[in-house]
C-alpha positions as CSV (number, residue, x, y, z in Angstrom):
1,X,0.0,0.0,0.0
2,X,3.2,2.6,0.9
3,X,4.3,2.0,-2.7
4,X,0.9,3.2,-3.7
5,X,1.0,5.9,-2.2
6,X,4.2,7.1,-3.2
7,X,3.3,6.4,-7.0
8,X,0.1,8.8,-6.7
9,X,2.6,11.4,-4.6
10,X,5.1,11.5,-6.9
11,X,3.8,10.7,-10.8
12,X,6.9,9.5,-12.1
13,X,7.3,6.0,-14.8
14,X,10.1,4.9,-12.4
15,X,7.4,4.9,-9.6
16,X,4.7,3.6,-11.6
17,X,6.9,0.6,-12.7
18,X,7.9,0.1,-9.4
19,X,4.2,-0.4,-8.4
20,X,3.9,-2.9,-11.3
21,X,6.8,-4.7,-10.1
22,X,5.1,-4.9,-6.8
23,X,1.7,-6.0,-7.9
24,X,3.4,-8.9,-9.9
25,X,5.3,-10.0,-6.8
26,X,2.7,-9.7,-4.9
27,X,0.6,-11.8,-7.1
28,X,3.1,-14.2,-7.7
29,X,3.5,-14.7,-3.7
């Protein structure tokens, strides 16, 4: 959720493929 959060705070593609990279590790755990 804190990676969330920083992706809406600060718009950037490194933060928004960062959240991806989450959400598929996430997934795949």
């Amino acid at each position: 959720m804190s990676v969330l959060l920083l992706a809406i705070e600060t718009p950037d593609n490194l933060s928004i493929i960062l959240c991806q990279l989450a959400s598929l590790l996430a997934i795949e755990t």
